[in-house]
C-alpha positions as CSV (number, residue, x, y, z in Angstrom):
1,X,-52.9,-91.9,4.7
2,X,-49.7,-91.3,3.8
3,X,-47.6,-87.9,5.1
4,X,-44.4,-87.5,3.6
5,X,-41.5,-85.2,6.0
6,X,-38.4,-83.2,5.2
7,X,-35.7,-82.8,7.4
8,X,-33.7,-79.6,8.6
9,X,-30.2,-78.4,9.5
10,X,-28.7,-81.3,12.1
11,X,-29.5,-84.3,9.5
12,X,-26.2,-83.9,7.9
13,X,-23.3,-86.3,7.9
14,X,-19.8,-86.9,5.7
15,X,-20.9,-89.3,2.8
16,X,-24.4,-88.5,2.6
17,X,-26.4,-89.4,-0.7
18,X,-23.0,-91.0,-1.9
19,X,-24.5,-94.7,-2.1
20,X,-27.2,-93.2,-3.9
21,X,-25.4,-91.4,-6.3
22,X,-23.0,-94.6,-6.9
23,X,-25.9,-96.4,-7.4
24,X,-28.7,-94.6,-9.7
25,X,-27.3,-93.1,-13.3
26,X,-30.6,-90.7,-13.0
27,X,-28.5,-88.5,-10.4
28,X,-25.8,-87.5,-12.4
29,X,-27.8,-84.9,-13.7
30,X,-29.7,-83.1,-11.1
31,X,-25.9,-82.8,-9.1
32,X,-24.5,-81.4,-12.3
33,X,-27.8,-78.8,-12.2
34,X,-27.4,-78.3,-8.4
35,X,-23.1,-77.4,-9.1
36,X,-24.1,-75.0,-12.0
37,X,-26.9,-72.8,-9.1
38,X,-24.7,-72.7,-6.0
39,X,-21.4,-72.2,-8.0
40,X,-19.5,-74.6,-5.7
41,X,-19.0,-78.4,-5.8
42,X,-21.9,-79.7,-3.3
43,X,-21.3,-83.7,-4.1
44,X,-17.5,-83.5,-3.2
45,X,-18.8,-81.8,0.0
46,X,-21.5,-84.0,0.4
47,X,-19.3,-87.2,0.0
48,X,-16.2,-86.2,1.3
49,X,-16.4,-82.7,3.5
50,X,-15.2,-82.5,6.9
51,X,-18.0,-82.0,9.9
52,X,-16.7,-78.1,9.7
53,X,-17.9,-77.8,6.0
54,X,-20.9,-79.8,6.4
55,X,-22.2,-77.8,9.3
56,X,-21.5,-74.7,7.5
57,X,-25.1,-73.2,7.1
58,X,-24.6,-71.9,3.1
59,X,-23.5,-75.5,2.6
60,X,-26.1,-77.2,5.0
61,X,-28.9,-76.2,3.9
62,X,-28.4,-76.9,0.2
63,X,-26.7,-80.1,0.7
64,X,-29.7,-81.4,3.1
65,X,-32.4,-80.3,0.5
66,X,-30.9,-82.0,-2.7
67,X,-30.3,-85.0,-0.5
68,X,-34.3,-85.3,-0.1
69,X,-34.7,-84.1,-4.0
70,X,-32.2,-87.1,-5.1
71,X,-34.5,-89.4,-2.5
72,X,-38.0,-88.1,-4.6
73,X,-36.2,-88.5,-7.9
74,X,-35.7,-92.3,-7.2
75,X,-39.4,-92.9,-6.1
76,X,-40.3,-91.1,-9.8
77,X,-44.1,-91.7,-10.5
78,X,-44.2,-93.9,-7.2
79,X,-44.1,-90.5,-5.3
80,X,-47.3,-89.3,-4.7
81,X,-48.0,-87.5,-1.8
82,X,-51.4,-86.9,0.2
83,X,-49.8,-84.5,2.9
84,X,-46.4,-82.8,3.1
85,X,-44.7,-81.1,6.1
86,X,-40.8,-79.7,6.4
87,X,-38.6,-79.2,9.8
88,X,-37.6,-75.6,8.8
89,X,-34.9,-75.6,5.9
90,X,-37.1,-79.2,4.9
91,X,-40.2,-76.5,4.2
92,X,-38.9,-76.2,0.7
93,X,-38.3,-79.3,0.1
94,X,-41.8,-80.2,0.7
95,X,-42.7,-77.4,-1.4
96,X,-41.2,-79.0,-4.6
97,X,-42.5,-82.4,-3.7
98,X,-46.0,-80.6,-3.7
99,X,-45.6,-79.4,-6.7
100,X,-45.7,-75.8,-5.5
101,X,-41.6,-75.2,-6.6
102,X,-39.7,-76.4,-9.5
103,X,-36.5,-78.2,-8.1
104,X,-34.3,-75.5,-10.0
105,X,-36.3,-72.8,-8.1
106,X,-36.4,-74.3,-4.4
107,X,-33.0,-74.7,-5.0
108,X,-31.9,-70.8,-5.7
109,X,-34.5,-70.2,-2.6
110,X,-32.7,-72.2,-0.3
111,X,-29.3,-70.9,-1.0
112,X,-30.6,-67.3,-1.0
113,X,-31.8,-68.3,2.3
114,X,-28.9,-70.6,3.8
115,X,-26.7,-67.2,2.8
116,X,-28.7,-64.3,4.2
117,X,-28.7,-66.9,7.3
118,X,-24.9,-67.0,7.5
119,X,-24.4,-63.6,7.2
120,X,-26.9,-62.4,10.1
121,X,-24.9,-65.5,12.0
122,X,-21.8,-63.3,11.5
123,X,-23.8,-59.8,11.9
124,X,-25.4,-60.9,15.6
125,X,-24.2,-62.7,18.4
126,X,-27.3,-65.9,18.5
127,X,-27.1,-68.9,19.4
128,X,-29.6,-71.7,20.5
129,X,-30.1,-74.0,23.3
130,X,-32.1,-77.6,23.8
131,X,-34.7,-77.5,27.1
132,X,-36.0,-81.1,27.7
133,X,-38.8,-81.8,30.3
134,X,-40.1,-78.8,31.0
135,X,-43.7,-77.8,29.7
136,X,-44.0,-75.1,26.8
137,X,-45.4,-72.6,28.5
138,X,-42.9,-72.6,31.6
139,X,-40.4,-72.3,28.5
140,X,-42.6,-69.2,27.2
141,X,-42.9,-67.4,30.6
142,X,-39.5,-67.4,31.1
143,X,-38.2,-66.4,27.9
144,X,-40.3,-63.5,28.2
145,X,-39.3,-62.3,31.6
146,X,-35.4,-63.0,30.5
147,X,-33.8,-59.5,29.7
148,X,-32.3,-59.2,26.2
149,X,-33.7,-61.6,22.5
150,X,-34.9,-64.9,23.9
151,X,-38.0,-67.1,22.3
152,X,-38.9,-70.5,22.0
153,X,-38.0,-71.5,18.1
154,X,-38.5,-74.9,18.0
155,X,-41.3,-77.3,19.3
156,X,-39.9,-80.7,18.4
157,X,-41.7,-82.9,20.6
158,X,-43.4,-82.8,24.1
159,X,-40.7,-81.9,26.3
160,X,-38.2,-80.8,23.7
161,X,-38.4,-77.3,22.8
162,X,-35.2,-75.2,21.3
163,X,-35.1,-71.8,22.1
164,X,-32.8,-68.9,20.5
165,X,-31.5,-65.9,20.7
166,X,-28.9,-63.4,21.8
167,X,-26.1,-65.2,23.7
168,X,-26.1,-63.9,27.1
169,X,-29.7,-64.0,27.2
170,X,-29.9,-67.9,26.2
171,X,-27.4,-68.5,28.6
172,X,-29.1,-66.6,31.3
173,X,-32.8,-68.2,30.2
174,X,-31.1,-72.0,31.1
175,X,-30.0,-71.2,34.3
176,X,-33.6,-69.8,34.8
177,X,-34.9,-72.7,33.4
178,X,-32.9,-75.6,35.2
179,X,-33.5,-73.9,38.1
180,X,-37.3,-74.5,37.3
181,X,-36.6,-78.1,36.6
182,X,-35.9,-78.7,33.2
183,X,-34.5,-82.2,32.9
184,X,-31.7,-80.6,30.6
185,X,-30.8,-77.0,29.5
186,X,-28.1,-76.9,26.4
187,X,-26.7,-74.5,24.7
188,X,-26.4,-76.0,21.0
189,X,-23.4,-75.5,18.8
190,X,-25.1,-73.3,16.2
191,X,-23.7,-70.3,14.7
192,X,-26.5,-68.0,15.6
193,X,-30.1,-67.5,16.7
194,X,-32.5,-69.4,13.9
195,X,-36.0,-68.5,14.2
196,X,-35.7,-65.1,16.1
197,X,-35.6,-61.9,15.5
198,X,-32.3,-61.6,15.2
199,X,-33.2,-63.0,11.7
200,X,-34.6,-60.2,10.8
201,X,-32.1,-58.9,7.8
202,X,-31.9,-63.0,6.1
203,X,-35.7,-62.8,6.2
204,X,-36.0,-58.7,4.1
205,X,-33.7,-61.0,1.6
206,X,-36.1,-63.9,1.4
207,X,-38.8,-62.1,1.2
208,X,-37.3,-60.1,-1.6
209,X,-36.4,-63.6,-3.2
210,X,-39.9,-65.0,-2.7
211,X,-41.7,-62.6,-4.3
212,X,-39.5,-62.6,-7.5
213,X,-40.2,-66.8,-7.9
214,X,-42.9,-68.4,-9.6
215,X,-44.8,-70.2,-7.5
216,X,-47.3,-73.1,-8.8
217,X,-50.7,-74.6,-7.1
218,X,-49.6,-77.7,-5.0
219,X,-50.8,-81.0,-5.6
220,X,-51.6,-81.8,-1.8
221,X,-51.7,-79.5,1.4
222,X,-48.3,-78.3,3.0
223,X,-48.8,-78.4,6.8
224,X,-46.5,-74.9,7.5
225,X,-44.2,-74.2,10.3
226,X,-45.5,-71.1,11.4
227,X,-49.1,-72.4,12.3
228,X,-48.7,-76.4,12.0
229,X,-51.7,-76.0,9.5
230,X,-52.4,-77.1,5.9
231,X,-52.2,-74.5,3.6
232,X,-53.1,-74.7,-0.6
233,X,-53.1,-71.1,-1.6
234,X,-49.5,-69.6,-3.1
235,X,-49.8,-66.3,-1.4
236,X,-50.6,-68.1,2.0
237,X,-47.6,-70.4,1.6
238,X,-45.5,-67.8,0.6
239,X,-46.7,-65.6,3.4
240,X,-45.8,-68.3,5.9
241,X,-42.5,-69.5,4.5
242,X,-41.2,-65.5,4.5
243,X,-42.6,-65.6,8.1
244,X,-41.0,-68.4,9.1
245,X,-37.6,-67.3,9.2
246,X,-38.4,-65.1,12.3
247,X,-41.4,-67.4,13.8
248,X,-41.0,-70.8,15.8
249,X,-41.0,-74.3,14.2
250,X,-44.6,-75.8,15.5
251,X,-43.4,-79.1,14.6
252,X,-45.3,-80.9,17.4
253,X,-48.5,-79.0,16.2
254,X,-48.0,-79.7,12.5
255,X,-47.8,-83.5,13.0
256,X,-50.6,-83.4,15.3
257,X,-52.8,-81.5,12.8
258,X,-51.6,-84.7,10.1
259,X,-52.5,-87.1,12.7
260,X,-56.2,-85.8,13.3
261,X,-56.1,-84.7,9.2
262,X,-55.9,-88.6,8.8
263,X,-52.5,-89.3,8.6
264,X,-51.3,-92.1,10.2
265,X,-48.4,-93.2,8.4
266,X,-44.9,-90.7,8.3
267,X,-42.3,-91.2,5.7
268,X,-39.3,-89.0,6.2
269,X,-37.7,-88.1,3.1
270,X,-34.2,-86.8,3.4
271,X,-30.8,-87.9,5.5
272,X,-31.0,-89.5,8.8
273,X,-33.9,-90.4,11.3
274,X,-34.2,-87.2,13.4
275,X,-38.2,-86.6,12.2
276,X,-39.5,-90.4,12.7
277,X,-37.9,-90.2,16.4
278,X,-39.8,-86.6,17.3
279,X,-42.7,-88.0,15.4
280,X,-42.5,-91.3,17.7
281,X,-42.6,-89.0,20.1
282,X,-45.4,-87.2,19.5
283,X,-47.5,-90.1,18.7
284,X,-46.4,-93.8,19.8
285,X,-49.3,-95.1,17.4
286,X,-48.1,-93.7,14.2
287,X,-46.0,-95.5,11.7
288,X,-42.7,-94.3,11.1
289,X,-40.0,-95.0,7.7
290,X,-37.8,-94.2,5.7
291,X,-38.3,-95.6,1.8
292,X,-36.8,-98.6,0.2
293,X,-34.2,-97.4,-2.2
């Protein structure tokens, strides 16, 4: 069984979805529709932005999402998923390739979002850091007894969990955390503390957002963030994707769930690689692609 993924904030790069733009006709539009929602110029971004633009998180976000969008608009009636999972941000796009969202909408969502991030970026003091080797609930223990906003956020893989907060207090969480041998302990270069409660004002927005969209019944289960479960009912997913802003990523448990749901073969629908390598990490057995475009 086939379980198509969405990728998050990190996939970015200068010139992304520019060969695919050159080459199909049928993405002239949905650009020229993405422009008119955010406002701004995205493909000139996209195509030719520095690594300062791209990695700002109000031109992130939507740049990553319509990457994956341009990706499902390609496929056409090929695209048919069985099972659909996003890495944060990628939650919405998995939402429209359910079904569940219209493109338009998902896109207003994720730029509401991506700007009610940036500004609690520039209202708090987060940022994030990368522990590798250490188990998760060493990671936990710590984070707890750490003075000050600290949580695990992100479960990527076994033995890579990110974990975010206020700065002093990540800072002072690695120290505690080499020092209980974690392989590595690094503070990210993020502007601000995704996934904690120092999220708290971007996720009143959402919410607010969320509630105001129409949402439809999806055409397959959406394995959510915020338990790594499959979910089919619109005021569950909604629920969860409101939630999520403040909860961690259970990335590790969401492909797991796919895996013993029947899954067996990923297909990662956005820019870059960074899901088939945590996936591959999570389960050596599973097949691992991107499409042929």
């Amino acid at each position: 069984m086939k379980g198509y993924i969405f990728p998050g904030q990190g996939s970015q790069f200068t010139g992304m979805c520019q060969d695919l733009y050159m080459k199909y006709d049928e993405l002239k539009p949905l650009f020229k529709t993405s422009e008119k929602i955010l406002g701004f110029n995205i493909s000139k971004i996209m195509f030719e932005g520095s690594k300062e633009e791209l990695t700002q998180t109000k031109v992130t976000q939507p740049a990553i999402f319509i990457h994956s969008m341009a990706i499902i608009k390609i496929l056409g009636e090929s695209f048919k998923p069985n099972l659909v999972a996003g890495h944060s941000l990628g939650e919405f796009s998995a939402l429209v390739a359910s079904g569940a969202l219209n493109f338009e909408d998902g896109l207003k969502l994720v730029s509401i979002r991506a700007q009610a991030m940036q500004k609690s970026c520039e209202k708090t003091n987060g940022t994030m850091a990368a522990i590798l080797g250490l188990e998760n609930n060493i990671i936990e223990e710590i984070c707890q007894e750490t003075k000050g906003i600290v949580v695990a956020a992100n479960y990527n893989c076994p033995g890579q969990v990110v974990i975010s907060g206020e700065v002093d207090s990540v800072k002072n969480a690695c120290e505690k955390l080499s020092n209980a041998g974690a392989r590595r302990a690094l503070v990210l270069p993020v502007g601000g503390a995704f996934h904690s409660e120092l999220m708290i004002d971007a996720k009143k927005e959402l919410s607010s957002a969320i509630n105001q969209t129409v949402f439809n019944q999806p055409s397959c289960p959406i394995y959510q963030n915020v338990n790594g479960r499959p979910e089919l009912s619109i005021e569950k997913i909604k629920e969860n994707l409101i939630a999520q802003l403040t909860s961690p990523v259970k990335w590790t448990q969401s492909v797991n769930k796919m895996i013993q749901n029947g899954c067996n073969n990923f297909i990662e629908i956005g820019p870059g690689k960074v899901l088939q390598g945590l996936v591959r990490k999570i389960n050596r057995e599973s097949e691992v692609s991107s499409p042929s475009l």
